[in-house]
Legacy VTK file of the C-alpha trace (Angstrom):
# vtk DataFile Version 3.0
C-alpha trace
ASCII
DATASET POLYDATA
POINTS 367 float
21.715 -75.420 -83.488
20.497 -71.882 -83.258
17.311 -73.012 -83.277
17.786 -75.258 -80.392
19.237 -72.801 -78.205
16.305 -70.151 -78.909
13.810 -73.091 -78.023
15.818 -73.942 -75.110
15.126 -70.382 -73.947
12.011 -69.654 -74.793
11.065 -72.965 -72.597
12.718 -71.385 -69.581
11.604 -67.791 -70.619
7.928 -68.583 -71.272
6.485 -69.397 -67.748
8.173 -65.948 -66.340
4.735 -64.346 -67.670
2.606 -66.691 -64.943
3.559 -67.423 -61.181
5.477 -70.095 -59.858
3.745 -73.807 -60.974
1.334 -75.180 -58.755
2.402 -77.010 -55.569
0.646 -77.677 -52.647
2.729 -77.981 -48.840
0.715 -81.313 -47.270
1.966 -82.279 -43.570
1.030 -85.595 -42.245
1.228 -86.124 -38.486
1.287 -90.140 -37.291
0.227 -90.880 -33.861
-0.801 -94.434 -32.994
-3.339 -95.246 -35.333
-4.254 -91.483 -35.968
-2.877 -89.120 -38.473
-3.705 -85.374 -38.283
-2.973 -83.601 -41.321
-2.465 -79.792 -42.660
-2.730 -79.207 -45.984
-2.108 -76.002 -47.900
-3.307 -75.458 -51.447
-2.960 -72.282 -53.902
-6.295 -70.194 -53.370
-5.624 -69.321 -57.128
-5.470 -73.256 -58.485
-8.263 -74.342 -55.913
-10.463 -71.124 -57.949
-9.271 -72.639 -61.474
-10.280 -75.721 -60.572
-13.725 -74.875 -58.595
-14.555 -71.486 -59.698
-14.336 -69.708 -55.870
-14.664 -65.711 -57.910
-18.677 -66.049 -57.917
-18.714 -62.602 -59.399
-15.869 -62.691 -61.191
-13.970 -59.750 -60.428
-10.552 -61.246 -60.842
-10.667 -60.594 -56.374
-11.398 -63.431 -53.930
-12.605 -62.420 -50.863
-13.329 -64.457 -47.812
-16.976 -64.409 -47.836
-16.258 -66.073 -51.764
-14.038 -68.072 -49.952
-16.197 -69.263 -46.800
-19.165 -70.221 -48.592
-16.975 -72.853 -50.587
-15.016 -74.243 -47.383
-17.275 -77.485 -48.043
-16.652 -77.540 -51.403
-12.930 -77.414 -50.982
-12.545 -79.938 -48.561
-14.532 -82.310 -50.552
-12.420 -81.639 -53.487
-9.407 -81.822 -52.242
-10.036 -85.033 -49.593
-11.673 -86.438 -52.594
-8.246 -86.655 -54.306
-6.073 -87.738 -50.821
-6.013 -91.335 -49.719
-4.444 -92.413 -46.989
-4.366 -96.211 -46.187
-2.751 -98.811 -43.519
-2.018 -101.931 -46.578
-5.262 -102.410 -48.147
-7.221 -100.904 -45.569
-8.406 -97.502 -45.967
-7.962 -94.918 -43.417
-11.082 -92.812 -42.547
-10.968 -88.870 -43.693
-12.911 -85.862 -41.638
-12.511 -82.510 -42.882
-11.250 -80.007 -39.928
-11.306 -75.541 -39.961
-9.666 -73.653 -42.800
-7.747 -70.901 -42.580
-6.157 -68.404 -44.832
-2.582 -68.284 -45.325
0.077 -65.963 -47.180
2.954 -68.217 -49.292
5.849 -66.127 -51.354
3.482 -66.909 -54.040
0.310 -65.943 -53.054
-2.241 -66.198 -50.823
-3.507 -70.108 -49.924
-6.406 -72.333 -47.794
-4.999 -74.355 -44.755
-6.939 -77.274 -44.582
-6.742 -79.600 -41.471
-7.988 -82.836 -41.329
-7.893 -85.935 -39.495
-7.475 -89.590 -39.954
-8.672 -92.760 -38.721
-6.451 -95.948 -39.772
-7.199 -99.359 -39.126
-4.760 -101.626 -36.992
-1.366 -100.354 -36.139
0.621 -98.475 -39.027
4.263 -99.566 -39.963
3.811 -97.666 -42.979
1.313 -95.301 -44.524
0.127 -95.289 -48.342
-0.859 -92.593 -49.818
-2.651 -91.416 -52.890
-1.913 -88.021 -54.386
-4.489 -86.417 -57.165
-4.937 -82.968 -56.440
-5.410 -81.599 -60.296
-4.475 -84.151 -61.843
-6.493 -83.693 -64.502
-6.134 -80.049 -64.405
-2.150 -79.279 -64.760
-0.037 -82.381 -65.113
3.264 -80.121 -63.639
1.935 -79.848 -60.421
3.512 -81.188 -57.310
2.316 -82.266 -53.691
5.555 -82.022 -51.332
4.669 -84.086 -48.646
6.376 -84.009 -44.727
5.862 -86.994 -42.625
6.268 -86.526 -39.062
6.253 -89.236 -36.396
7.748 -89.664 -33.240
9.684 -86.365 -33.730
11.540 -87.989 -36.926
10.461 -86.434 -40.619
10.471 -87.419 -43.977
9.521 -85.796 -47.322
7.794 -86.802 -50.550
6.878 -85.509 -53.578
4.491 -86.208 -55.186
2.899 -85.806 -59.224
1.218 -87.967 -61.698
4.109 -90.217 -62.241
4.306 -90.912 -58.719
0.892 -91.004 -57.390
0.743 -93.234 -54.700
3.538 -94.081 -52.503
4.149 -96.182 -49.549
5.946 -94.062 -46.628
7.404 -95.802 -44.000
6.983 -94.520 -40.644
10.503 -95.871 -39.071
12.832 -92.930 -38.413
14.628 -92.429 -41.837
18.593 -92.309 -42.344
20.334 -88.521 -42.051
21.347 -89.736 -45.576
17.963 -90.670 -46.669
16.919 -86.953 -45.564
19.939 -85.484 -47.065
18.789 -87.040 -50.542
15.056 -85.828 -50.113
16.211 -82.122 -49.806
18.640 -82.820 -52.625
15.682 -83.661 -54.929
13.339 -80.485 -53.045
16.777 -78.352 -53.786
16.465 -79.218 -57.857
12.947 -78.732 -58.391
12.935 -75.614 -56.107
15.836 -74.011 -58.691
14.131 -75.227 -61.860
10.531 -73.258 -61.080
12.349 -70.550 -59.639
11.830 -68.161 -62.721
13.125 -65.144 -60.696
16.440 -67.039 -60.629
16.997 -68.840 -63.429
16.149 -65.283 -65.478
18.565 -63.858 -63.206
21.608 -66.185 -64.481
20.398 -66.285 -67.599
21.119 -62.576 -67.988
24.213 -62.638 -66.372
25.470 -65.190 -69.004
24.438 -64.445 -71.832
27.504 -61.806 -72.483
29.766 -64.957 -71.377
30.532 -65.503 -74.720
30.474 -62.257 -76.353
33.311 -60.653 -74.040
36.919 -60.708 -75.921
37.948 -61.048 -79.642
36.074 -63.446 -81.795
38.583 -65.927 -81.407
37.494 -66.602 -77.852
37.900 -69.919 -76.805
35.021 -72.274 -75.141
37.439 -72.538 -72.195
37.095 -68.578 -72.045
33.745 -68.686 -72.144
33.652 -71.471 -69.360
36.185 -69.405 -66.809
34.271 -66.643 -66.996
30.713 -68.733 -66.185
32.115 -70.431 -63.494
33.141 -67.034 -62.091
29.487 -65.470 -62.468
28.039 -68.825 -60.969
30.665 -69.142 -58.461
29.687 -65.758 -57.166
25.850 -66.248 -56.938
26.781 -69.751 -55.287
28.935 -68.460 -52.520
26.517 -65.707 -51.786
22.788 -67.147 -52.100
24.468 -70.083 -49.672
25.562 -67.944 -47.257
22.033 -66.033 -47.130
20.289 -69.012 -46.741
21.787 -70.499 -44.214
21.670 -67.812 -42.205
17.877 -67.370 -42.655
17.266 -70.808 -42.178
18.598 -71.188 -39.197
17.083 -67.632 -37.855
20.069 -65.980 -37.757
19.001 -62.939 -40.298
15.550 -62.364 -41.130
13.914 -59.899 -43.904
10.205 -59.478 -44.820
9.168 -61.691 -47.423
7.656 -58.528 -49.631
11.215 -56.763 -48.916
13.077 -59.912 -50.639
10.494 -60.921 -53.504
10.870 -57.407 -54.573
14.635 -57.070 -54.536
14.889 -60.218 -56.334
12.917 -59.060 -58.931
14.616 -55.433 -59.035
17.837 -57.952 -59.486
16.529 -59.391 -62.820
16.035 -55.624 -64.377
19.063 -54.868 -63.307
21.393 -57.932 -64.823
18.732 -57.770 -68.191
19.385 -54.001 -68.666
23.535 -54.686 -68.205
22.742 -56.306 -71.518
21.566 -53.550 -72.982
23.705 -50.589 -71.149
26.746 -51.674 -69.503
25.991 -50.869 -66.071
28.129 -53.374 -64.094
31.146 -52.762 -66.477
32.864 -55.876 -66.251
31.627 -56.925 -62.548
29.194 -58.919 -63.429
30.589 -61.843 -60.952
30.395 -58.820 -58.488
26.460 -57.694 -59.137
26.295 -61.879 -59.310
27.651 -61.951 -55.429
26.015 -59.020 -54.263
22.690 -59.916 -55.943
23.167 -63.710 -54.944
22.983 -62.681 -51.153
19.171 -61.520 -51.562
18.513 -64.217 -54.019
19.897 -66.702 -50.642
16.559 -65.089 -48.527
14.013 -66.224 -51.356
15.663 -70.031 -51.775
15.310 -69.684 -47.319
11.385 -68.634 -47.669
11.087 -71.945 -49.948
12.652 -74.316 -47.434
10.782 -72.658 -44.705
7.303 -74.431 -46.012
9.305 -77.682 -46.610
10.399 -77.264 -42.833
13.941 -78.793 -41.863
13.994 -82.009 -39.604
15.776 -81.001 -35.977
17.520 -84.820 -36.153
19.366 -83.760 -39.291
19.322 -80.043 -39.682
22.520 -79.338 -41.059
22.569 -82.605 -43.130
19.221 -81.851 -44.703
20.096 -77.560 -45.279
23.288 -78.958 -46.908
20.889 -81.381 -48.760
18.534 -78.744 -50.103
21.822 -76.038 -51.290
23.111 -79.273 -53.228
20.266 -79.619 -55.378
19.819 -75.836 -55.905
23.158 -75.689 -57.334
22.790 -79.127 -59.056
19.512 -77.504 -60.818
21.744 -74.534 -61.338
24.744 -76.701 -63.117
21.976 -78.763 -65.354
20.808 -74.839 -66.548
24.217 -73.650 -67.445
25.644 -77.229 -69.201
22.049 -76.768 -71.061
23.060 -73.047 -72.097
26.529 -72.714 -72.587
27.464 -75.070 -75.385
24.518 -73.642 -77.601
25.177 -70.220 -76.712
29.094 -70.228 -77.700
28.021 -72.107 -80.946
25.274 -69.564 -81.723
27.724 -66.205 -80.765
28.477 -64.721 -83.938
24.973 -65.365 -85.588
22.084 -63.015 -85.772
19.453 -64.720 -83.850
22.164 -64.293 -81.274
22.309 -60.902 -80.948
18.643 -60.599 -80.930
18.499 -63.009 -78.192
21.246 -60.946 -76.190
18.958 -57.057 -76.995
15.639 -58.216 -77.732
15.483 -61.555 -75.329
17.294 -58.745 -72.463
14.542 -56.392 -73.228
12.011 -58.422 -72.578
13.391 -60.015 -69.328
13.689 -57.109 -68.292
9.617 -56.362 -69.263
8.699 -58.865 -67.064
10.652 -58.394 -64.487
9.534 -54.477 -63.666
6.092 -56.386 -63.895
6.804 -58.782 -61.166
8.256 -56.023 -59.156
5.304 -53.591 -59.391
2.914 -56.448 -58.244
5.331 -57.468 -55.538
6.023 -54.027 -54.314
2.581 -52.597 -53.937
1.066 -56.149 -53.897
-0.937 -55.338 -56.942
-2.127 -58.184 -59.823
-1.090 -56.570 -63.407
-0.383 -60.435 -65.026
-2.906 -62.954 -65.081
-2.134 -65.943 -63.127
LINES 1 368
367 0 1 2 3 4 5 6 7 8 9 10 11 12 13 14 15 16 17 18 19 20 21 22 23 24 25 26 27 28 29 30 31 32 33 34 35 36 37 38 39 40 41 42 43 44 45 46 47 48 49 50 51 52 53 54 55 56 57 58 59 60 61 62 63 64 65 66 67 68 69 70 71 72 73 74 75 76 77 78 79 80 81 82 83 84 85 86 87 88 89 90 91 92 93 94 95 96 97 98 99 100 101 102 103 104 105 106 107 108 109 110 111 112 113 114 115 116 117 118 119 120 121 122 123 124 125 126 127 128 129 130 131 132 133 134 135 136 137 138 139 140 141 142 143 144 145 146 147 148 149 150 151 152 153 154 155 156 157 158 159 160 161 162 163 164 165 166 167 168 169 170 171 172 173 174 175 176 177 178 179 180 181 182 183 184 185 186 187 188 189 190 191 192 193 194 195 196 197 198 199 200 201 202 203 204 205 206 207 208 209 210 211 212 213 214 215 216 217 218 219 220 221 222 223 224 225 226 227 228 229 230 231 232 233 234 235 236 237 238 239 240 241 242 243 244 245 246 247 248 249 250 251 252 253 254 255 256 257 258 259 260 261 262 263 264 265 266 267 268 269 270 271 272 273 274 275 276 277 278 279 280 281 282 283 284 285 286 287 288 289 290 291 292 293 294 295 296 297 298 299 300 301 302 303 304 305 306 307 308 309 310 311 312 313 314 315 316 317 318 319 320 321 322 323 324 325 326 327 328 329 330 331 332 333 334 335 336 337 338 339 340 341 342 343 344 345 346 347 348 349 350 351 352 353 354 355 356 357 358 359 360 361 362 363 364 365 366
């Protein structure tokens, strides 16, 4: 059992050493029998896969970048297909441009479509690395006659047929619930976050602590970051607050150190549900900077927000009935007080790495 829960861990510890997994942000437009598309890829999974550092310097610059637009596009259209039933729809490459994600910095390719007959519904074929990193996603936005729809898309789900009739509110709701849980289970940043706030959960009072103890006291902690990253991103997603996307990334990573080294000194002294509000509130503005590239329908705004905090804390729940039964049967060993000093300390490592390269936007781990 205690080697379970150090394996369950280490799975959700490991990745914190790379960024986030690879997704691209692919918007469809339907008009008629024409479909104009935008479609924004990692600069730093497009160089993996095509080699864009021609003097390998670890730096791309846009001259690197330029002199591979063609090479991109073909790539990358290469591994879209769009079709009308059986028919295949025609593909042109359009301009790149450069933009900046939370992540990192990406291509915007635009491109256009020419479809055969009129579309009801539109296939389409998703391979973008495929054969390069089976984890990555394509989250997809349809958009026609005002109405949107989302997808996602990875090698299980490859092609899929996307109908172009305005979808249900309830439909939408359950997209964003799905965009919620996979946005909460890359989000390393968070999930190291909780994880350091509950590992003491079952360490607090006298060794004959009770599960139920342990339980009260992690629904408080979760509680806490739930009330507070909700409120946040709400509020940001509907413009109400704003902060600069450096200003959050960093505090969010300055939040990590902070709950790992409580581990280690006591520097919250009992409030950890406290540090988990106060914390939560600037953990709210990263989950908002995520559903800003999904973009939120106008029809069903509310529905679909409520949508996307459902699956957050839906990912969040699946983490914690993971961790909490191993964890209370594992308190009194060994391995789990190395987890709760050594596993801290090195949370903490990683996290004064992320905020170093987030706060003078330097590159100190490899991608």
């Amino acid at each position: 059992m205690v080697r379970a829960l150090l394996l369950c861990l280490l799975l959700l510890a490991a990745p914190a050493w790379a960024h986030k997994p690879s997704d691209s942000y692919l918007t469809l437009n339907v008009a008629g029998q024409q479909v104009s598309g935008q479609w924004d890829i990692a600069l730093r999974d497009l160089d993996f896969a095509l080699g864009l550092d021609q003097d390998g310097n670890g730096e791309l610059t846009w001259d690197e970048i330029r002199t591979q637009h063609a090479a991109i596009a073909a790539y990358a259209l290469g591994r879209l297909e769009l079709s009308n039933g059986a028919a295949a729809c025609v593909v042109t490459a359009g301009e790149q441009l450069i933009d900046q994600h939370t992540d990192g910095a990406y291509t915007v390719l635009r491109f256009h479509a020419a479809c055969p007959g009129k579309l009801e519904a539109l296939g389409v074929g998703y391979r973008l690395f495929a054969d390069l990193d089976p984890q990555h996603k394509g989250l997809l936005k349809l958009v026609h006659e005002g109405s949107a729809s989302t997808a996602i898309f990875e090698p299980g789900h490859a092609h899929q047929t996307l109908s172009l009739h305005a979808p249900s509110k309830w439909t939408q709701f359950a997209d964003y619930v799905r965009h919620g849980v996979w946005h909460i289970w890359i989000g390393f940043d968070h999930i190291l976050f909780l994880l350091s706030l509950l590992l003491p959960a079952v360490l607090l009072t006298a060794p004959a602590q009770s599960f139920r103890d342990a339980l009260v006291d992690v629904l408080k902690v979760v509680t806490a970051f739930t009330l507070a990253h909700s409120l946040t991103l709400t509020l940001a997603s509907l413009h109400v607050l704003a902060l600069p996307s450096r200003w959050v990334e960093s505090a969010i990573a300055a939040s990590v150190v902070a709950a790992a080294l409580n581990n280690l000194i006591p520097l919250f002294r009992g409030r950890r549900p406290v540090a988990a509000f106060v914390f939560g509130l600037i953990h709210g503005f990263g989950f908002a900077s995520v559903l800003a590239d999904l973009g939120l329908p106008q029809g069903a705004l509310a529905l679909s927000l409520a949508g996307f905090n459902v699956g957050v804390e839906l990912g969040q729940l699946a983490i914690v009935a993971a961790f909490l039964p191993l964890a209370f049967l594992a308190r009194r060993t060994w391995f789990y007080r190395q987890l709760m000093t050594s596993g801290s300390a090195l949370i903490a490592l990683v996290a004064v790495v992320w905020l170093v390269e987030r706060a003078f936007d330097l590159k100190v781990m490899p991608a």
